[in-house]
Structures are given as C-alpha cells and as structure tokens.
C-alpha positions as CSV (number, residue, x, y, z in Angstrom):
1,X,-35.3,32.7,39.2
2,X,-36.9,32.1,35.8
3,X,-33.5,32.3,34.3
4,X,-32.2,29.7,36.6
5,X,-34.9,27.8,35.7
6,X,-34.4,28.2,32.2
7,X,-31.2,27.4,32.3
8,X,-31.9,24.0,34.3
9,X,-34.3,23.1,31.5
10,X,-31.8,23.7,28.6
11,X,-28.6,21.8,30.4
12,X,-31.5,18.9,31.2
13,X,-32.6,18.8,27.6
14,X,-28.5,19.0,26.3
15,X,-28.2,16.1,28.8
16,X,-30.9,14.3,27.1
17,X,-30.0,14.8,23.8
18,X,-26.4,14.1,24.1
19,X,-27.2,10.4,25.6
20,X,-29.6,9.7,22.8
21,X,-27.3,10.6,20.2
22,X,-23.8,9.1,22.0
23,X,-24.4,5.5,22.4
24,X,-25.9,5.6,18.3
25,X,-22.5,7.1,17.8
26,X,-20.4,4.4,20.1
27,X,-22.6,1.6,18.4
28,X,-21.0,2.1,14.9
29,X,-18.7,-0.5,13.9
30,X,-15.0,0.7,13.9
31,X,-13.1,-0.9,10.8
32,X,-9.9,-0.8,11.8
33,X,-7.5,-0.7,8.1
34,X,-3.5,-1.0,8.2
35,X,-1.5,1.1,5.4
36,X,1.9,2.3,4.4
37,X,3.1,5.6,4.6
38,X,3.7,5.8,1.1
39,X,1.5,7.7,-1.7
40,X,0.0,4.5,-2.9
41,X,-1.0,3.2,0.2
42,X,-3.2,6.9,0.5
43,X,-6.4,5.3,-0.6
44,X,-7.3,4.1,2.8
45,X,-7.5,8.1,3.9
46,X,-10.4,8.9,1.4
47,X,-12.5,5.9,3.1
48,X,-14.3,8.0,5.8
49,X,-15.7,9.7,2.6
50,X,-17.8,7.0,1.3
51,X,-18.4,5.2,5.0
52,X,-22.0,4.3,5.4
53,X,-23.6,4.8,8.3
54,X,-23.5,2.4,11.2
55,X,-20.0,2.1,10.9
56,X,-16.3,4.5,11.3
57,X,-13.2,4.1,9.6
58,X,-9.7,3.6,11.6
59,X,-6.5,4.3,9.4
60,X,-3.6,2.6,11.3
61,X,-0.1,3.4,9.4
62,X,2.8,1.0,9.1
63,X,6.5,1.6,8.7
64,X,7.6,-1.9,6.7
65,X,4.9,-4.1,4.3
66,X,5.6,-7.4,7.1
67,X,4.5,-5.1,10.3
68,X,1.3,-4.7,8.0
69,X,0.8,-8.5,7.1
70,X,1.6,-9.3,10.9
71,X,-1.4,-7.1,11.8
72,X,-3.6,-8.6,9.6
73,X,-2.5,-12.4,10.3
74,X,-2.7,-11.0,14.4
75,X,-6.2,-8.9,14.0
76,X,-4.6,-5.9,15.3
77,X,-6.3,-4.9,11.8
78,X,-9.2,-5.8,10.5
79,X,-8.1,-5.1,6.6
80,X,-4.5,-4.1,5.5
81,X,-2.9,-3.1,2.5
82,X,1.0,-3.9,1.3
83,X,2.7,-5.3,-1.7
84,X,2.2,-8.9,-3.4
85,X,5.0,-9.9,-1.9
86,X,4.4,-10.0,1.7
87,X,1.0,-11.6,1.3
88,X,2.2,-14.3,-0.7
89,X,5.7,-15.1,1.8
90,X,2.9,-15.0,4.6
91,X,-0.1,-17.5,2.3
92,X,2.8,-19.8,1.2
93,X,4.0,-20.0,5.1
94,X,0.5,-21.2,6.4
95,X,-0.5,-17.6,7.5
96,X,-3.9,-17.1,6.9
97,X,-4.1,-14.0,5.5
98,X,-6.2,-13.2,2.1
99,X,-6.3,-10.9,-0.6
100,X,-9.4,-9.3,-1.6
101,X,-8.6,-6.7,-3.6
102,X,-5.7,-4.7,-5.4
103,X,-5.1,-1.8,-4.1
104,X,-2.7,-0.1,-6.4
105,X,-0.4,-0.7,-9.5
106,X,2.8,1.2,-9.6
107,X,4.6,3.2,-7.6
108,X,8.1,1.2,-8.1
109,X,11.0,3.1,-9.5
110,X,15.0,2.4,-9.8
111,X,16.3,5.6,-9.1
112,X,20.4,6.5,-9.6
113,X,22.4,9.1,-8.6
114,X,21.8,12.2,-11.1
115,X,25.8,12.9,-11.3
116,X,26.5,9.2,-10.9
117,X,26.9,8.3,-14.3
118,X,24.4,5.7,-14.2
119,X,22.5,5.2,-17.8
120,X,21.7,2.3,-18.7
121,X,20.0,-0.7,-16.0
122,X,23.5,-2.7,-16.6
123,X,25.5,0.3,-14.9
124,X,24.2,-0.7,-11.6
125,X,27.2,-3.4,-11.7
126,X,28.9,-3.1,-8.4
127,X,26.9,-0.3,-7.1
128,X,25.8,0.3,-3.9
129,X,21.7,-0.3,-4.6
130,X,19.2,0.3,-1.7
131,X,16.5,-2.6,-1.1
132,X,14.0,-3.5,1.1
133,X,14.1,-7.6,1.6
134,X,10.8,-8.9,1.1
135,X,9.0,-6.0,-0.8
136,X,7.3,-6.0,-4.2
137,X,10.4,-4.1,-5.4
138,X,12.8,-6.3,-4.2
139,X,11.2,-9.2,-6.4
140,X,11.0,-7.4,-9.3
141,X,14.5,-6.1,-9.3
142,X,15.7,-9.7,-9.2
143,X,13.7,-10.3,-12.1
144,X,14.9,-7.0,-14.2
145,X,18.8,-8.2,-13.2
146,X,17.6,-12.0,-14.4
147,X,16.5,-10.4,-18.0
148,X,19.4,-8.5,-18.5
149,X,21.5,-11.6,-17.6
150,X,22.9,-10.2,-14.3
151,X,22.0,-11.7,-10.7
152,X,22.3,-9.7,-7.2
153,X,26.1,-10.7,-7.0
154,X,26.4,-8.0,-9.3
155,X,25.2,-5.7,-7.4
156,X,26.1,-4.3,-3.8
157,X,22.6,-4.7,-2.1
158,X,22.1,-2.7,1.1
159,X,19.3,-3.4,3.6
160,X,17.3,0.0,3.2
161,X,13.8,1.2,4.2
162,X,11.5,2.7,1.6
163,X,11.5,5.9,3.8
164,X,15.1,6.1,4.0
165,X,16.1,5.5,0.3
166,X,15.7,9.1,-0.9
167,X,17.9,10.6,2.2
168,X,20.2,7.5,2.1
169,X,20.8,8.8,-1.4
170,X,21.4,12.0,-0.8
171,X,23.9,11.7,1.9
172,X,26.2,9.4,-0.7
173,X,25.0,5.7,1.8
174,X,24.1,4.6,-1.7
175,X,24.4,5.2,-5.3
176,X,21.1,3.7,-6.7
177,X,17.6,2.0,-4.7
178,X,14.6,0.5,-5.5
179,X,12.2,2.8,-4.1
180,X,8.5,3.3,-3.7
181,X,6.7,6.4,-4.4
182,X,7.0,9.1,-2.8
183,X,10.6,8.6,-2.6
184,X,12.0,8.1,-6.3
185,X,9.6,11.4,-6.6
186,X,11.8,13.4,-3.8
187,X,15.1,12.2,-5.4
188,X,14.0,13.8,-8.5
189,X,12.5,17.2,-7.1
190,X,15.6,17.7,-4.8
191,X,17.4,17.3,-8.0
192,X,19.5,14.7,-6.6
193,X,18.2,11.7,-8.1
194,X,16.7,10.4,-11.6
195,X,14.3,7.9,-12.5
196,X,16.4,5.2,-14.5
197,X,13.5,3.4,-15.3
198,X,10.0,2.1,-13.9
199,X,10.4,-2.0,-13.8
200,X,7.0,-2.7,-15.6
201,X,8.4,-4.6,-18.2
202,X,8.7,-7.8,-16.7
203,X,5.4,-10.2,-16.7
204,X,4.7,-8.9,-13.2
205,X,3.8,-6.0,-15.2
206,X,2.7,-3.0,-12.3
207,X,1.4,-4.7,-9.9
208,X,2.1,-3.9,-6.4
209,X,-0.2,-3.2,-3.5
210,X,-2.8,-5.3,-2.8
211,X,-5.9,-5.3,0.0
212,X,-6.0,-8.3,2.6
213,X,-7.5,-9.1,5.2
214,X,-7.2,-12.8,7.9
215,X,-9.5,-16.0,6.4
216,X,-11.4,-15.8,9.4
217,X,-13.1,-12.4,7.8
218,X,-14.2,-14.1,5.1
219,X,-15.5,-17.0,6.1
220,X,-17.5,-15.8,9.3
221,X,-17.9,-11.2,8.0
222,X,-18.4,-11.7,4.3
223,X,-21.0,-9.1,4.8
224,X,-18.5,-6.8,6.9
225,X,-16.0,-7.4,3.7
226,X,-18.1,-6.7,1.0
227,X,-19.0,-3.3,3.2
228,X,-15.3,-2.2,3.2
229,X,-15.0,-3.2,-0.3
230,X,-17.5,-0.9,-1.7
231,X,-16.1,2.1,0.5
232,X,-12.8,0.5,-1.6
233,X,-14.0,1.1,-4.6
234,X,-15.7,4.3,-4.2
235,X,-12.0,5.9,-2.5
236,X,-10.3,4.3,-5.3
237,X,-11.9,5.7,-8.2
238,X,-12.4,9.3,-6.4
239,X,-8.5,9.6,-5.5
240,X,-7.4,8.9,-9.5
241,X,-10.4,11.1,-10.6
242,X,-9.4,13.9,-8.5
243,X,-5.8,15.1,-8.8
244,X,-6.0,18.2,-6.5
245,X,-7.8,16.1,-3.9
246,X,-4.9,13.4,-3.8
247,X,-2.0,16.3,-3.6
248,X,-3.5,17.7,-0.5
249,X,-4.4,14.4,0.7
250,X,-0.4,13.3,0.5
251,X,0.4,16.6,2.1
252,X,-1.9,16.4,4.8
253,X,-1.3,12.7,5.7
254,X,2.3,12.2,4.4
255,X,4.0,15.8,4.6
256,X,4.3,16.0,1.2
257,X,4.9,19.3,-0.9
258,X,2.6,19.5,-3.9
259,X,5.3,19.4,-6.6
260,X,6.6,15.8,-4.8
261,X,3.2,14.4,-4.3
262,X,2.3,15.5,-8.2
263,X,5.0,14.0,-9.9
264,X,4.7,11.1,-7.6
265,X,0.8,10.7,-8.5
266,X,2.2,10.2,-12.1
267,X,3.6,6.6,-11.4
268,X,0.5,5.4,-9.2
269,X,-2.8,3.8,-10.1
270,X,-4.9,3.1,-7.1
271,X,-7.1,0.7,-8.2
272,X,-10.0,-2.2,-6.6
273,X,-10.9,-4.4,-9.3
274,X,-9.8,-8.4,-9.3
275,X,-9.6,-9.6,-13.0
276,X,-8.0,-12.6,-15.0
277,X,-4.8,-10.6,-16.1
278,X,-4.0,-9.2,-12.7
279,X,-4.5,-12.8,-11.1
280,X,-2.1,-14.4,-13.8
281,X,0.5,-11.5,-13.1
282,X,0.4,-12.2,-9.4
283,X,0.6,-16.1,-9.9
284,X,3.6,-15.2,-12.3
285,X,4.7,-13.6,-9.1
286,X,4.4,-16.2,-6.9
287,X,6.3,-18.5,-9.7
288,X,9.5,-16.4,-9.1
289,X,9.8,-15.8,-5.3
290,X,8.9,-20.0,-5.7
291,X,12.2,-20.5,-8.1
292,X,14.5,-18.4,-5.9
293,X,13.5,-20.2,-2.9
294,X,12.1,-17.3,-0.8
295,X,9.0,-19.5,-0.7
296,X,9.0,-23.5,0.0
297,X,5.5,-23.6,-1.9
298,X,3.3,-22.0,-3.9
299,X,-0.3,-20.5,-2.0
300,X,-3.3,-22.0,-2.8
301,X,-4.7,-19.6,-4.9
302,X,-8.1,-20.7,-4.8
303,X,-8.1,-19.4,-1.6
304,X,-5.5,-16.9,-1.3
305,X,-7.2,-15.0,-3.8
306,X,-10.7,-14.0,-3.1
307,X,-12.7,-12.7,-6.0
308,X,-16.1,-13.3,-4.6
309,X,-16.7,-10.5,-2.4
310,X,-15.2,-8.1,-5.2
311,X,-17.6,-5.6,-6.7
312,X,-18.3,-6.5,-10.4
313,X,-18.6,-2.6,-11.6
C-alpha cells in the first residue's frame, strides 16, 4: 500500500512539474528562417546555438532562391536567406521584402568538364553551360561573358538547378555550369569536373547570399529583428572560426562527405556585417540586371537595404 502510495505521489508531482515547465516551453517564440540547401546557406543551422531564451529556432529548406523570396514576401518565413539577385527582382517588382544582412560571399564557381578541353573562360563558346535563371550566378556570368566581349548567344545555356549541375555534368547533359557550392566542389572530388575559375573579378566582387526578411518585420518587430540578427552574427563568426564544426554540420544537414564539404568551405565566407563597399557592390548589381532589362526599375535602396537593425561589432 505505501508503495502505491508512493508511486501516486511521484506520477502527481511528474504531472505537476511537467505542466509548469511545458507551457514556458510552448510560450517561446518560434522564428521560423528559410535557407538553401547549399553549404553557404548552412549558417542558419548553427542558430539554435546562440538562441536566447524565450525564443526557438525553425530551419525551413528551399530547393530554388525564388521559393525562398516567395516565403518571405508570403510570411510562410519569418527571415530568409538567398542570393542578391532574387531580392532585388522581387524589391524592384513592388514585393516587399528587405535585406538586413549578408549572409555569405562566395560560393560561385564556373566549372568545365575535366577532359573537355575547356581552358580558358572564351572556350565556353558554343558549349552546353548549365544556369539557373534568376540566381546570383546567372548575373554574374552575363557580366564575365560582357568583359570578355562575348554575350549568352555564344553560349548554349540550359535551364539547370544548382542541385542538379554536378550530376547533369557527369552524365555528359552539359559540358560546363555555373554552380553554387557544394556542387563545383563534387565535380572536382568525383574527378569529373574542374574549377575554371571563381567569377570575383567583376565589380560585383563575391557577393552572393544575403539575409531578408518582409517590410512589415521591420517596421512593426524591429526588436524581433535585431534578436535574430545577433543569433546572425554569433552563427556566422562561429561557422568560419570552426572548420571541423562546419564539415560535420554540411554532412549532417546536407549529406555531404568531409573531403566535398572541405574543399567546398574553401570558396565560402559566411558573413553578417552591412558596410559601404558591400552596399556599392550590390547597387553595381542592381545597375546590371537594370541594363539587361530583367528589372523595369531600380529598388529603393534606402529602403531595400536596411542597415539599422545591423550589429555595429
């Protein structure tokens, strides 16, 4: 009987304790962030590390950089990450969607056939080149073919996903892409592919991924905003200080092995931090997709770029 009791006593008190603690833990405020399943859209992953409490951290992967704009402009997302160029084809389209932050520099590679006889940029005349339409890569291809006095008539563009371009490769679909990280990585591991170069010579420089969010967040949650900024920050500079960390982080979220996600790790720079050069790059940016008519306007850039809410340090 006293064991009954005892027993009683101890499920009551478990009871107890289990709804003090639950609601606390269905109070905290789920931040719901969009990313890309590629290496430099990993940052998001390290969040839950540097979370305060009060609130959780929801990692929501996309396939394609638009199905991430679309969930910030919809709210399916409260903060999403993609290239420059999806932000600023949704900002110059009336969309309000923000950027508060870059997220990384990078990551962009033109990758040929290793047997294809491909040496120099100007050997991709008439070949079969992988793009994605829309992406950060996309526009800074067009501006590598414009410096070497090429356009894309010169080349065979295919329509091709950032996670297909390494097999598409591969199985001879395509003799060259424009890829993002991991794949140009892959390519080269496999020994299929190699790096012909990394298009950071143009005045877009690295620039790449950048953090948004809708315009509603920042003009009614600036507190919510700076919040997720700081866990930003603190993900940012721990991935990039901690190598090891990032290679199991790419193999556990991405399926990476450790030699792709290493060599990959080489070409990305997952950054936080809003400053006068990167701004100018991503105007220069805007300038282009302006001039080749994939935008009707420019953004407002005093208010599609946000720098207040940006930590300073």
């Amino acid at each position: 009987m006293f064991s009954r009791r005892l027993l009683l006593a101890s499920l009551t008190s478990s009871a107890l304790a289990a709804s003090v603690v639950a609601p606390a833990h269905a109070a905290d405020k789920v931040i719901k962030v969009g990313t890309l399943k590629l290496i430099h859209g990993i940052t998001p992953y390290f969040y839950d590390r540097f979370t305060p409490a009060g609130y959780r951290i929801e990692v929501i992967p996309f396939e394609t950089p638009t199905d991430g704009k679309n969930a910030v402009v919809t709210k399916s997302v409260d903060f999403g990450t993609y290239g420059l160029a999806a932000a600023t084809l949704g900002a110059a389209a009336g969309e309000p969607v923000v950027i508060i932050a870059p997220q990384c520099n990078g990551g962009i590679a033109i990758v040929v056939r290793k047997d294809g006889g491909v040496a120099a940029f100007k050997g991709l005349k008439d070949k079969r080149v992988g793009i994605l339409p829309g992406s950060t890569q996309e526009a800074v291809f067009l501006d590598r073919l414009k410096a070497e006095g090429m356009t894309i008539k010169d080349v065979k563009s295919v329509r091709v996903s950032f996670s297909e371009m390494a097999g598409a490769l591969e199985r001879g679909d395509i003799d060259a892409y424009v890829g993002a990280e991991p794949g140009p990585s892959i390519s080269v591991v496999k020994g299929v592919g190699k790096v012909l170069e990394y298009p950071y010579s143009t005045p877009t420089g690295a620039v790449n991924m950048v953090m948004t969010t809708h315009a509603d967040t920042v003009k009614d949650k600036a507190e919510l905003a700076k919040v997720f900024l700081e866990i930003h920050r603190k993900a940012s500079e721990y991935a990039m200080a901690n190598r090891p960390a990032l290679i199991e982080m790419a193999g556990a979220r991405l399926g990476l092995p450790a030699d792709v996600a290493n060599l990959a790790a080489d070409n990305v720079k997952l950054t936080w931090k809003i400053d006068d050069d990167w701004i100018q790059r991503s105007k220069y940016y805007g300038s282009l997709m302006l001039e080749r008519k994939q935008i009707r306007k420019l953004p407002d850039y005093s208010r599609f770029i946000v720098t207040g809410l940006n930590p300073q340090s």
